[in-house]
Each structure stands twice: as C-alpha cells, then as structure tokens.
C-alpha positions in Angstrom: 67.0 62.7 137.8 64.7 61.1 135.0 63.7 57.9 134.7 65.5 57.4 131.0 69.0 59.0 132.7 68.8 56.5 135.0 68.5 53.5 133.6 70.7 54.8 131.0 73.2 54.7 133.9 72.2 51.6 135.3 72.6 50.0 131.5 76.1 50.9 131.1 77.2 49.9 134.6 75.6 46.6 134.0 78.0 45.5 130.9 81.0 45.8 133.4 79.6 43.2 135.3 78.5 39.0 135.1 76.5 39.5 138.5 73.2 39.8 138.7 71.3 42.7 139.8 69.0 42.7 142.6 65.4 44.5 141.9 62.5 46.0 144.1 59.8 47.4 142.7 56.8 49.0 144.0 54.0 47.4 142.4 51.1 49.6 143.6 47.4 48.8 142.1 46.6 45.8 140.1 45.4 47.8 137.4 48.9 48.9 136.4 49.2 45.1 134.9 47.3 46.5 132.3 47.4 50.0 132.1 50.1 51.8 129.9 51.4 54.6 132.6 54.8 55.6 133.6 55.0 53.0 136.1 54.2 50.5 133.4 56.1 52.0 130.7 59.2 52.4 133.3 59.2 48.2 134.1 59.2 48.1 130.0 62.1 49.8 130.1 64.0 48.4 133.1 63.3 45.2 131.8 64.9 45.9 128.1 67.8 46.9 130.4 68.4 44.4 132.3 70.6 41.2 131.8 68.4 37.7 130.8 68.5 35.8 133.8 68.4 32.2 134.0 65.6 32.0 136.5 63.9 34.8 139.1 63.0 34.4 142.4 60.2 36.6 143.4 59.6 38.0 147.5 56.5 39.2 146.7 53.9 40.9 149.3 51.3 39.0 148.8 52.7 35.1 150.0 52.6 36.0 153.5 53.3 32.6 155.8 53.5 32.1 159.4 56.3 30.2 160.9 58.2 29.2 157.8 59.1 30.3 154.9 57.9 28.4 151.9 59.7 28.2 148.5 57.2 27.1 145.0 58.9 24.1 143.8 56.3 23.6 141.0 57.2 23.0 137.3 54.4 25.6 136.1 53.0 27.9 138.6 49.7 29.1 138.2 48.9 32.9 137.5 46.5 34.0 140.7 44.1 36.6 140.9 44.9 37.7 144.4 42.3 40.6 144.3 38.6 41.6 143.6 36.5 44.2 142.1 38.6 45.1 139.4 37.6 44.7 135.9 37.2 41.4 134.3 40.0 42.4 132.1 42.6 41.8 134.6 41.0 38.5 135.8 42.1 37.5 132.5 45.5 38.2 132.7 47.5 35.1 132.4 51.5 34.8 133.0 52.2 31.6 131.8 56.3 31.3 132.7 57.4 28.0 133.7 59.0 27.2 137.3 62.3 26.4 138.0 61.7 23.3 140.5 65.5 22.5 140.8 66.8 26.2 141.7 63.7 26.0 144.4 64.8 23.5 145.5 68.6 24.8 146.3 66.8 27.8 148.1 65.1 25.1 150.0 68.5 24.0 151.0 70.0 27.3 151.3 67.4 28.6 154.0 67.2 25.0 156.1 68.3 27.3 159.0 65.1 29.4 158.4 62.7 26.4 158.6 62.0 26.7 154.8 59.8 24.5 152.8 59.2 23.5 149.4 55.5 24.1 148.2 53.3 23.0 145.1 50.3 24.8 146.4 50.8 28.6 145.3 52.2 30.0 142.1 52.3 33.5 140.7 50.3 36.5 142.6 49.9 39.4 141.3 52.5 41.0 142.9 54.9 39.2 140.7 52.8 38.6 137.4 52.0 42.5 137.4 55.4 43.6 137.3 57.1 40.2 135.0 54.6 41.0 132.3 56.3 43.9 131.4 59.6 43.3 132.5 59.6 39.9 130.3 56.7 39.9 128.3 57.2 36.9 126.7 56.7 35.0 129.8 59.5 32.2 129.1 62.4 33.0 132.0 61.3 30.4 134.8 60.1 31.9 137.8 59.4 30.8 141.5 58.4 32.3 144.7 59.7 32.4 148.3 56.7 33.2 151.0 57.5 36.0 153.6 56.9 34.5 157.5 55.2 36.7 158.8 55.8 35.9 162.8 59.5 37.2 162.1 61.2 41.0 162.9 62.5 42.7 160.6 65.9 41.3 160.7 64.9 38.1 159.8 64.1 39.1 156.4 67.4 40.6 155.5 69.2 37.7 157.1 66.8 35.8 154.1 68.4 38.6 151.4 72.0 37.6 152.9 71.7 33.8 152.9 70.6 33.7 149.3 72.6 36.7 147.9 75.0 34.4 145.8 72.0 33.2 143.8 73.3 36.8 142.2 76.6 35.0 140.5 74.3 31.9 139.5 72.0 33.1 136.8 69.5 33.8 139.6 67.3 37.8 139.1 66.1 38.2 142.7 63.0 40.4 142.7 61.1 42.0 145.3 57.3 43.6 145.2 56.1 45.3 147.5 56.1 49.0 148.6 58.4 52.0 150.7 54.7 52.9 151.8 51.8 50.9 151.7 48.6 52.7 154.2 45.2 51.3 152.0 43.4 53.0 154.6 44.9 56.3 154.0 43.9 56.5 150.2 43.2 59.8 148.6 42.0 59.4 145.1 43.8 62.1 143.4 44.7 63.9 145.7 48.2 65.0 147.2 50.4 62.1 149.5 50.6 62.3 152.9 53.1 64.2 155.0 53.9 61.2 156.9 54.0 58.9 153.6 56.7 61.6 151.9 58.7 61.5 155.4 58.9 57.8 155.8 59.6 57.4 151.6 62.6 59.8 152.1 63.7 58.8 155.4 64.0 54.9 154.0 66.0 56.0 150.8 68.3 57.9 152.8 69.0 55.1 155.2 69.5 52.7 152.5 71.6 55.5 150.2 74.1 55.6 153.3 73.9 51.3 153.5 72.8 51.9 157.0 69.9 48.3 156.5 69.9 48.1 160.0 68.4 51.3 160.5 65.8 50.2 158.2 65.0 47.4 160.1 64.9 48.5 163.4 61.1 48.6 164.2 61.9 50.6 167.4 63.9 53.4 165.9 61.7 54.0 162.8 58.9 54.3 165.7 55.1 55.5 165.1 56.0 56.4 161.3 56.6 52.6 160.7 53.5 52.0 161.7 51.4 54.8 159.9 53.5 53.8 157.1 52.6 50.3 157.0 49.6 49.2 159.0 50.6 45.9 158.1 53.9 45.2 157.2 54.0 42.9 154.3 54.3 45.0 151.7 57.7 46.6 153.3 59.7 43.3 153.6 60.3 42.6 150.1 62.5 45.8 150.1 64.4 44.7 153.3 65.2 40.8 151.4 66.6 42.6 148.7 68.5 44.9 150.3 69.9 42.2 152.5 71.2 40.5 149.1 73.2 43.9 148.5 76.6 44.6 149.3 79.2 46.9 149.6 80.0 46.8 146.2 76.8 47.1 144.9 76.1 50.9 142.8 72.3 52.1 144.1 70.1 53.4 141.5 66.1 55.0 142.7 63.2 54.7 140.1 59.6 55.8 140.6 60.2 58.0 143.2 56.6 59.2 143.6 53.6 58.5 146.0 50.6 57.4 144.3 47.0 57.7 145.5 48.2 59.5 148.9 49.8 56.8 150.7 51.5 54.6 148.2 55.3 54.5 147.4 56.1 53.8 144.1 59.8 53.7 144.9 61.8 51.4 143.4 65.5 50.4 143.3 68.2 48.3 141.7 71.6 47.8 143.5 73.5 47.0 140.4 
C-alpha cells in the first residue's frame, strides 16, 4: 500500500475523532533533516495530516538515562547536535520550538511511581528535531522530552506508554524516534538489508498488527534476533512507549516500510 493511500486513510479516520494520535517514526541518519527523500517528504506529509496539537512529548533514542527517567521542564529547549562528521550544514540546523514546562511537569507527576524527574539540562536531539522540522516546520507547537532509563526491561517502557496514554485526550502528540532495527555495525552502503533485519522488521509488525505488545517486549522470546537486531537497545524502546499508549480502540496504520542502508528500519506507525 502507498504512502499517499495511507495517510489518505489515516486523514479521514482522524476527523471522526478529538483524540490524539500516537506517532513512531524511524528517524534513520541525521542527514534526512536536511535531505528531500521519501522519508523526508513522507514526515511533510504526515505532518499536513495530522491534528495541531497543543504540546508533544518526544521518547526519543538518543536521551538514554540510567535509573530514572527524566522529563525537560525547560521553557526553550536547546536544538543539540548529538552527532559528528556530518556536514556543517546540519550543525546548523536549528529548531527553535518553545517547551511546555507546565505539561512536563504533569508527566513529572504522572510517572512519580517510575522515579521520574524534571530536567533543565537537555533539550531537543536530533532524534526529535530531525523528524519536527518537517512535521511542523514552523517550529511554534511546544515540545518536551522524556529520557528512556536505560537499566529497565522491556516492560517497563510500555508501562511508561500506559501511564501517560491519556495525555492523548489532553492536547498532548506523543512521539517516538527511534527504529524497528537499528545494527550500525551491520551497515551496507547501498546495498540489500539483511536477512535477519527483514525477519525481525516483519516479525515486530506482525506482533504489533495482532496487539500482541507483550510479545514485543519479551526479550526472551524474541531471542538472538533481538539482539542482532539491536546491539543496543535504545533505539527500539521508543516504539514499545508508544505502543504502550495504544489501545484497543486504536486503528494501526504502517509507513516507511523499508530497510535503509542494510540494517536500518525505516518503519513507522500511527495508531490513530
């Protein structure tokens, strides 16, 4: 199914509804902040789809914490170049969105059972700037971030998508970036993905297709593919936050559904 038919799709199940979406996107290289490609040009278009929210809160893959999670509190988060020799182009790139301190600091609240903390010190990576830039290009719906603990299973991080799920019915977008398959040291510059990287990709959409999340966080089922998949795993826990802030109700719609570079999933969904 294209990209246009879906989002078609997604648009006119959206005007049925006040309730927010919930997002994951795969975010892949830097470079598509800046590059006009399909994954670019598909985060355009999702993002002319989408509702305005009031605020978005962002899981992205590249706040990793250990032993809480942290939520950015701050009234203008900086845009950080989490990443280096790419060209000076994309140092440059700015996303200059305010925060939204006082919707923080409710997640703050929410998660108290989750040891969270509010945080001044971090702001926007790029995981979040490289996909907001072209979903709001204007760069004026607040944003914030909420850290991923790294010390936690799997299940922890849906448990974080449950607790702050009704965000959904308040204004709130909740975004994750990451990605289905993230092996950096299993790169092959134009050449075809990896067996293992299409079995995983599939394997993880079908399990979420049939709502069986704990299958997809169940370290011991998914076995020596999680770990091929994902050397380390922050780049997969954004997916399992959103999905925890899914429900029954929820329609599933697949974008992107390509590897990139051999051993990155550009897979991205929206339960809507």
């Amino acid at each position: 199914m294209s990209i246009a038919h879906d989002l078609q799709s997604l648009k006119d199940s959206l005007k049925a509804s006040d309730r927010l979406p919930v997002v994951f996107l795969g975010h892949g290289s830097p470079m598509n902040a800046i590059e006009d490609n399909d994954y670019s040009r598909s985060w355009a278009e999702l993002g002319r789809t989408l509702p305005r929210p009031q605020a978005i809160l962002v899981v992205s893959a590249h706040w990793m914490t250990r032993g809480t999670t942290l939520v950015n509190v701050s009234r203008m988060p900086k845009t950080i170049h989490d990443f280096y020799g790419f060209p000076q182009e994309l140092f440059a790139q700015q996303y200059p969105a305010p925060g939204a301190p006082d919707t923080a600091q409710e997640v703050v609240s929410l998660l108290a059972s989750h040891h969270a903390e509010g945080d001044e010190t971090w702001g926007l990576d790029h995981g979040a700037w490289s996909v907001l830039k072209w979903l709001y290009p204007d760069a004026d719906v607040p944003v914030f971030q909420l850290s991923i603990d790294m010390t936690k299973d799997l299940a922890h991080h849906l448990e974080i998508g449950r607790a702050i799920a009704d965000l959904r019915n308040r204004g709130v977008l909740i975004l994750g970036s990451g990605n289905v398959v993230h092996n950096l040291g299993a790169l092959r510059w134009g050449g075809k993905p990896h067996d293992w990287a299409i079995e995983f990709d599939r394997h993880f959409a079908d399990m979420l297709g049939n709502r069986n999340l704990a299958a997809v966080a169940d370290r011991t089922a998914l076995g020596p593919l999680l770990q091929v998949a994902h050397p380390s795993l922050d780049h997969y826990l954004p997916s399992l936050t959103v999905a925890g802030a899914s429900d029954d109700k929820d329609q599933l719609t697949f974008m992107n559904e390509s590897i990139d570079i051999g051993s990155v999933s550009m897979r991205s969904f929206v339960f809507h």
